[in-house]
Structures are given as C-alpha cells and as structure tokens.
N, C-alpha and C positions, 0 to 999 in steps of 0.2 A: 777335730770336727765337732759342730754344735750339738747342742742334742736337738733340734729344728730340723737341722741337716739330715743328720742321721734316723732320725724320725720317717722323712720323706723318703729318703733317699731306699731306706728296707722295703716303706711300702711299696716303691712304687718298684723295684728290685723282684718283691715275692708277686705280684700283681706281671712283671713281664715275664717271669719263666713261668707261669702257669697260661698265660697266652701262648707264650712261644710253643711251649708241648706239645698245647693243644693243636695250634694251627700246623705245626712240622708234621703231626700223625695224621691232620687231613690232608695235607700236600703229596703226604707220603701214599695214602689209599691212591691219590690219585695217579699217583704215578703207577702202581699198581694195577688198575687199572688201564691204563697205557697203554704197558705192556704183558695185559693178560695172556695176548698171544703166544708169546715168546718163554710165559714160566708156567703155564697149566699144559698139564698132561707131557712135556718132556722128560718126566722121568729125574729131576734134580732135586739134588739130595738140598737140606736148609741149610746148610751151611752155605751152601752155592749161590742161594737164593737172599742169603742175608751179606754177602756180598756185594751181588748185585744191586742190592738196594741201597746199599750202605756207599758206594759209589756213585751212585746215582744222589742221592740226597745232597750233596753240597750245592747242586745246582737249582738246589730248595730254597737257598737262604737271602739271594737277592728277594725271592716275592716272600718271603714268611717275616725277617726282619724288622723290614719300614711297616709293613701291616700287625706287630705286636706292638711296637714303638707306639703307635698313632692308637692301639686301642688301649694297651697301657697305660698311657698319657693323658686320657679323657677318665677312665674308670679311675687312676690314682686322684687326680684333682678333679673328677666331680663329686668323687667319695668328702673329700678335702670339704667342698664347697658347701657338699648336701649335709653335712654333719655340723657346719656353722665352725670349722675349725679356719676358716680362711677370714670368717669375720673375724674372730680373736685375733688372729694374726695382724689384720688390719687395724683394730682397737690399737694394737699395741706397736704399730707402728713401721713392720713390715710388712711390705708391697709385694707383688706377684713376682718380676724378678728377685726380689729377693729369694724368696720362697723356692724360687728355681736354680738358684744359681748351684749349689750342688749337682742337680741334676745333670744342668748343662756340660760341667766336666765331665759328669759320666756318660755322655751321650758323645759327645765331643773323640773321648778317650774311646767310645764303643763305634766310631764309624772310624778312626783310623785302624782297627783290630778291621773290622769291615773290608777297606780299602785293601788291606794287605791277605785277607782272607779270600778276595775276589781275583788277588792279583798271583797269590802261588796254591791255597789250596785248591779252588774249583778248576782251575785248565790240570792240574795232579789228577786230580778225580774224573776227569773231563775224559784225561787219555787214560787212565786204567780201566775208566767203565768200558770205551768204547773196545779198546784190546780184550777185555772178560767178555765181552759179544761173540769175538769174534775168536778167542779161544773155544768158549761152550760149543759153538758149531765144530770147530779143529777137534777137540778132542770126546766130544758127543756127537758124531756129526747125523747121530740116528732120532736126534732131539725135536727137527723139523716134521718127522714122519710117526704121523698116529696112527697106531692100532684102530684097523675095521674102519673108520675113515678116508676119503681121501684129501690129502692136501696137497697145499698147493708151495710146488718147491720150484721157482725159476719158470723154465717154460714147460716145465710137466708138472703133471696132478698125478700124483703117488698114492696106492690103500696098501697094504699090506694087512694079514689076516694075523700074523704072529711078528712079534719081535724076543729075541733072546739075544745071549751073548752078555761080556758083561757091560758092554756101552751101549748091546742094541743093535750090535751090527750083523748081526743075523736072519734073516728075513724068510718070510715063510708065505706062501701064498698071494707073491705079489702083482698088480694089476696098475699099468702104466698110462695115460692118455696124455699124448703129447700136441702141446695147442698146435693151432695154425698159423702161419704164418702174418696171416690178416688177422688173426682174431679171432678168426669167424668157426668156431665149433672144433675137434677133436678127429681130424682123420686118421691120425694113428693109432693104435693102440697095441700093446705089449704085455702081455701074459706070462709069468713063468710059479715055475713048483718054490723053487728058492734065489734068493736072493741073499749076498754080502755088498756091507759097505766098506772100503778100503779108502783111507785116507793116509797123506802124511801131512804135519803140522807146518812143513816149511812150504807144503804145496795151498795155492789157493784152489784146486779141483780135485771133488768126491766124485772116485769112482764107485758105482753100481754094479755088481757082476752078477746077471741072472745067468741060471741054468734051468734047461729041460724046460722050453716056453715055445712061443707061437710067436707071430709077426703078422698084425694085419693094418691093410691102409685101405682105405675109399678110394680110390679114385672118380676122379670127377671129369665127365666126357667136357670134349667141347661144345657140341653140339646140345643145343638144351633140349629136344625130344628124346634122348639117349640117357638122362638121363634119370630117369623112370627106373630105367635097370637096374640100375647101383650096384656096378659093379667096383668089385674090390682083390685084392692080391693077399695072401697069406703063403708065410714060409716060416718053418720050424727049424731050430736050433737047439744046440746044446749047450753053447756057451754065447753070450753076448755081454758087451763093456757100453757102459750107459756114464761120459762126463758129466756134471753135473756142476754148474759153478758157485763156490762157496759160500761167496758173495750176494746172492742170490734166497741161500738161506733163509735172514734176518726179513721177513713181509714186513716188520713195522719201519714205517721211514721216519725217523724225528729231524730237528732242525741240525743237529750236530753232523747227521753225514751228508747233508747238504751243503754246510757253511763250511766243508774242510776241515781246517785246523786251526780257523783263528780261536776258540773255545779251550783249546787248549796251550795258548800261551799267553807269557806274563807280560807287562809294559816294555820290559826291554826287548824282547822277543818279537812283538806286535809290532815296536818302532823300526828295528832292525828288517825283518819283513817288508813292512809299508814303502820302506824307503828301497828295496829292492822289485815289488809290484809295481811301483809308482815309473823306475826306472826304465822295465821295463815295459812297460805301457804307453809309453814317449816316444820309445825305439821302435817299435809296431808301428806306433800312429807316422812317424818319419819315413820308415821305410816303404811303407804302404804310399804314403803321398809322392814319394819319390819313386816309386814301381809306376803309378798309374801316372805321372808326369815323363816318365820315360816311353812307355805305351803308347802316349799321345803322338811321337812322331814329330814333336816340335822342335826336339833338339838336333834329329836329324835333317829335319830339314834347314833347320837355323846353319849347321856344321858343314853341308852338302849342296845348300840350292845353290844356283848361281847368280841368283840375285840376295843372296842373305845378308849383305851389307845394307842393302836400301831398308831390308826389313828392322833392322837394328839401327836406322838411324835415329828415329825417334818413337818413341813410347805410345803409341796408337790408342786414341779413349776406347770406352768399353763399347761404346754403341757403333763404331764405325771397324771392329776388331774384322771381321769378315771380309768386308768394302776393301780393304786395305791388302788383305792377305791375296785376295784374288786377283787386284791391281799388277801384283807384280810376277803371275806366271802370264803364260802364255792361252788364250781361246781355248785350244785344246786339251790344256792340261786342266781346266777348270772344274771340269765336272769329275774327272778322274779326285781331285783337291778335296771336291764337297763331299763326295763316294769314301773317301779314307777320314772325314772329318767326324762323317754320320758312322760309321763302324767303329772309328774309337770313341766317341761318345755311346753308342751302344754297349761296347765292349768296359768302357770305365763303370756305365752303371749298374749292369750286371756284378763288374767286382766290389762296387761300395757296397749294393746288397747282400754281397752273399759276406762281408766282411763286418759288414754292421752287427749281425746276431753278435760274431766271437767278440765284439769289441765291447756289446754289450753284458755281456757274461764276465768279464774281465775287469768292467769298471763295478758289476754288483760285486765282484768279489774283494775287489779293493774296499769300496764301502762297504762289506760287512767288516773288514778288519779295523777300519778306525768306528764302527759303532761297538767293536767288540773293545776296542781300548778306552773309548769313551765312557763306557758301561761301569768299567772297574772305578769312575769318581762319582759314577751317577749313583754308585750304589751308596758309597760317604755321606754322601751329599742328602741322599734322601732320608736318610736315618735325621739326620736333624733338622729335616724342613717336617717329618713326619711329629716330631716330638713339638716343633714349633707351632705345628696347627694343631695338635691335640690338647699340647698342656691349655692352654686357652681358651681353647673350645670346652673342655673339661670346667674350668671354671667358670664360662657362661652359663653352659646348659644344668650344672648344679645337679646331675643326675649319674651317680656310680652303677656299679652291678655291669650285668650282662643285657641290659633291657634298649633304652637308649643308645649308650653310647656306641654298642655293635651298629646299631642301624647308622649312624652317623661315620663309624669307621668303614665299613662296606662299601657306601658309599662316597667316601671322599677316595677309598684305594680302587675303587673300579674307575672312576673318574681317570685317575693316574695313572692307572694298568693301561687304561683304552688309549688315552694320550700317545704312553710310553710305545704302544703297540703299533701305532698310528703313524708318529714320528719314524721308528723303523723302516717300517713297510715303504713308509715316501724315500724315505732316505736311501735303501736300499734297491731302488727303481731308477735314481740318481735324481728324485724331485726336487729335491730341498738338501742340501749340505748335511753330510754325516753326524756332525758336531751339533747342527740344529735338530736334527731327527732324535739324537740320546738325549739334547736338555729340553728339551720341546714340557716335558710332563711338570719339568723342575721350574720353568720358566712359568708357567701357566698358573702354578697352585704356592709360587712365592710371595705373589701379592695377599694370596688369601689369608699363608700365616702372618706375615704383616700386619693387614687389619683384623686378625681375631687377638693376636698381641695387644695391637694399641685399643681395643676396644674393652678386653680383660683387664687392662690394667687400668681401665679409668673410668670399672665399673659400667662400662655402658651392657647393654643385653645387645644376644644374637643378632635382633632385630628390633630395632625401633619401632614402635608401633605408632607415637606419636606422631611420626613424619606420616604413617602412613593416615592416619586418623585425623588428625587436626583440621587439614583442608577442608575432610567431609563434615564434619562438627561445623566448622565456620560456613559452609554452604547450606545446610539445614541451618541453621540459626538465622542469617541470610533470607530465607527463604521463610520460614515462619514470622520472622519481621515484618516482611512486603507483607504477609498476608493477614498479620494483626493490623497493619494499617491503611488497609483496602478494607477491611471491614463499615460496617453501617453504623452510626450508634445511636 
C-alpha cells in the first residue's frame, strides 16, 4: 500500500470510529428510552440490564452504519479539501478516484462484513432479545408490578403496598381493579392483606393467590332511574387464584412482535419460509374460490336439472347470463331460481368480506418477509451509495469538522430514512412491490451520488451559480441598454 493510500485510508478509518461511537451511544439512549418502561423500577440487577441492551443493539447498525459512512466521508475529504491537500494531489497528477480508490476496497470489503452481519448476527440477537423479555417476566414475573403504584398488567391495574421475597413474589397490601369489558371504567375491585405470585417457566400464566380480602363489583341496573342507587355486591374470602397472562406482561409493543419471525431469520430461512407462505396463500385463495363456486348451486344444477344439456350447449355471453338461465326452467320455478340466485349472491358476499381481513393479514405478512430479506442487501448496498455521496460531497463543499458537514449528513440520512420508511409502509399494505418498497430510498438518492461524483471530479461546485446568474446579468444589461438609448441627448 502507498503511503497516499495509507495516509487516507487511517484518516478516514480514525474519523469513522469516533462517529460510529458516537452515533451507537445516541441510538443506544434511544432505545433506552424505548423501553424505560420495562427496565425502571423492576428491580433488575446490571448485568441484566446490560444484556438487555447489548441484544438489543445489533439492530442499531442498519441506521448507525450508512449514517457514519456518509458523515465520515464528507469530514475525511472536506478535511482533505479544506487543507489544500487535494489540490497538491491534483498538481501532481492524481484525481478524486484515485485518491479513493483505497477507500473503496475498504468500504466495498465493509458492506459485505455488513451483508453477512445483517444476515446471521441481528435475526441471533433478534431471537435472544425477544426470549430475555420474555424470560425477565418467567423468572421476575413481580417485575411488572410497582410498589405503592398501580400498574397496568393485561386486563387488571394492580398496587400493592409491599413487595418482598427474593424475586418479589411476595405481596403485601394488595388492591386489584379489573377493567370492563367495554372499556368503560373499573366495576370490580379486589382487596386482600397478602398476596403471592406463583409461576412456572414452561407455563405461559402467572398465578396470583390472594388471602384474607374482600370482593366487590358495581352493578349496573337496567333501568336508568335506578341507577342513582349504585348498588353493588361484596363477598369475602380467604383464599382466591387470580390468572393472569404472561404475555400480557410486556405494555411496550415494538415492531418485532408484530412482524413475527421474519427479524429473526437469515436468507436461507426467509427463502425457505417465503416459498412455504407463498404456497400456502394460493391454496386458501383455490379453495375459497372453489367453496364459494360450490355454494353457488351451479354445479348442482348443471349435474341435476333436466334440462342441463341445453344449458351446456353453448357458452352464454355475459350480458344475456340470466335471459338464458331462466329460458330453460319452467314459469313456476322462476322466481323460486332468482329467490336462490339473490341468497347465494348474498351469501358469497358476506364470505368474501368476512375473508378479505384474514387474506389481508396474510399477504402483509408475506410482504414483511420478503422486505425483511430484502433489507439484508439494502443494508450493502447502502454503505456504499453512502460513501459515494459523501466522499464528493466532501470534496465540493471543502468544509471538515463537525460544523457543516453534520448539517449536510442529517439531512441527506433523513431524506433516506423517510424514503426507506415510506417504501415499507406502501409495501407492507401490498401498495407497491416488496422489492420496490426496500430499494425505493436506494433508487432515489443513486442519481445523486452519480452527479456529486461527476461533478467532484471535474471540479465543478455544488451549485453553479453561473447558470443561475448569467440570464439575470444579460437581462439587466439588456435592460440598461434600451434605456441608455431611449434617452435624450
């Protein structure tokens, strides 16, 4: 390696791990944030907690990566640019790719580590975060329920005054409000002196066992002058068992236990799937069409009537389908005909609607899995369209540091965020093809490194001023002209 090479290639090296840090410890607050819920006041020890975090982080590095690359890329060669070392360079006879092409191997060489970092570490991490959730509730399952608060666990809102024991599962002073059914307000409520929680790890339901409490409910008259009274029911116990599902736990919802399990598998896994989903979803749609063509009555009557030869003679157009059908019964049986035509037609539209939701649930879940497989090249892919619009950009704008080029990376990655996010969303509604929904952000901002490429390498600026200028120059000129020669003399 040259010493040029090597030159670049450090700086621009010590310049991305001090972004990268940087940006992983804000991605990281942010996730932190997240899920304040789930790690303040549960009682978990740090080790647990760095864990959790530490699982959770690989799913940091699709957004932290392309957004160090691209601020990288501008602060290493504006640095370059703003120091006059890119003009020596020039003097002496090497051009912008030259001056890159080091780089490129390493960036090259750093999105296939990428590709293959997207395609078995993060779904690794993906399913050990999501199993340590749901372990923490298994083996803390007193983790959801704060001291002197009450929270909100499933369809009850739990306080308790004490907790002891050494997970917590001891309960002291506990007060129960179990929602309603609608919604609508708290007509139960459950009192006791103590409480245990009892779990086992292979069950998905925490049992509650109060003793030595009370039982009371509202009731709600029919009558709405009656109900002025507010009358209510209480009964005391000594022992009572309160289910409680486990599941239920975890209030914060993220995107990962919504989308299932595509998040946690790799290309081969995703393909293997897809093509079992895909088979699936053919078979439904066949058999469905084939239930509600059975329904219709047409084949029995085609199998049964006694004129079903005339009806099979020839292929009736669309607009005379009726005219024809009724030709061949009898007066009498006419109406009884139209009577079974309009009830299976009834009866089909009823099943398409009530079929249409689960068909639709089944086609977003197909398309998250091929955005979920498309994901792992977009991530490749974007590391070097990011290095492609920055190195360039760097060298136009001639300006290093933290000052600039952040405002210019910020906004080229929010641009591509919003795209990427965009694409998704249509995609996963079944707007726009899967495939088009993940390149959607890649497509968009490929011309752009193109032209800040060819415009760095041949010296032109950001923005031509000239084109913009010239016109108005020659129109004032123009214009002063006429008016020196309209004068008097």
């Amino acid at each position: 390696m040259k010493i040029l090479d090597r030159y670049i290639l450090t700086t621009f090296l010590k310049t991305l791990a001090t972004v990268f840090v940087i940006l992983f410890f804000i991605f990281i607050l942010q996730a932190v944030w997240l899920f304040i819920a789930e790690l303040a006041g549960k009682d978990l020890d740090v080790l647990l907690i760095v864990k959790f975090l530490l699982f959770y982080s690989p799913k940091m590095i699709p957004l932290v990566l392309p957004l160090s690359i691209l601020l990288a890329s501008i602060m290493t060669f504006g640095n370059l640019a703003e120091n006059y070392e890119f003009a020596a360079m020039k003097s002496s006879g090497i051009s912008l790719q030259r001056a890159m092409k080091s780089l490129m191997v390493f960036i090259i060489f750093l999105s296939i580590i990428a590709f293959f970092f997207a395609n078995n570490i993060i779904p690794a991490a993906e399913y050990k975060f999501l199993n340590l959730r749901r372990d923490i509730v298994q083996t803390k399952p007193a983790m959801a329920i704060a001291e002197g608060q009450f929270s909100d666990v499933g369809e009850y809102n739990i306080k308790v005054n004490k907790k002891t024991g050494d997970k917590g599962e001891k309960l002291s002073g506990v007060t129960i409000h179990k929602k309603a059914a609608n919604g609508m307000g708290n007509n139960i409520v459950i009192k006791a002196k103590k409480g245990l929680l009892v779990n086992q790890e292979e069950s998905s339901m925490l049992q509650m066992i109060l003793f030595d409490g009370n039982y009371y409910e509202n009731i709600i008259p029919k009558k709405y002058e009656e109900r002025n009274r507010v009358p209510f029911v209480k009964a005391s116990f000594k022992k009572d068992i309160i289910n409680i599902d486990l599941s239920k736990l975890n209030t914060v919802e993220d995107e990962s236990s919504i989308t299932n399990t595509n998040a946690m598998l790799n290309v081969s896994e995703l393909t293997y799937t897809l093509d079992s989903l895909h088979k699936n979803f053919n078979k439904d749609l066949v058999s469905f069409a084939e239930n509600i063509y059975l329904r219709s009555g047409i084949v029995n009557y085609k199998d049964h009537g006694p004129t079903a030869a005339a009806v099979t003679i020839a292929k009736p157009k669309k607009d005379s389908v009726v005219t024809d059908l009724l030709s061949v019964v009898s007066t009498a049986e006419k109406s009884r005909v139209l009577e079974i035509a309009v009830g299976n037609l009834e009866s089909a539209k009823f099943s398409i609607e009530g079929t249409k939701q689960e068909v639709e649930v089944k086609q977003k879940n197909i398309n998250n899995h091929w955005l979920a497989l498309y994901e792992k090249f977009v991530i490749a892919f974007s590391c070097i369209l990011m290095f492609f619009i920055g190195a360039p950009l760097g060298a136009i704008i001639r300006k290093g540091g933290l000052g600039l080029p952040i405002v210019f990376a910020v906004l080229i990655f929010i641009t591509f965020h919003f795209i990427n996010t965009f694409g998704r969303k249509l995609a996963q509604e079944n707007g726009i093809p899967p495939f088009l929904g993940s390149w959607m952000s890649s497509f968009v901002l490929s011309p752009l490194a193109v032209l800040l490429t060819y415009r760095a390498t041949n010296d032109i600026g950001l923005i031509n001023m000239d084109v913009i200028l010239s016109p108005i120059q020659k129109g004032f000129q123009k214009l002063f002209r006429i008016k020196n020669n309209n004068t008097p003399k």
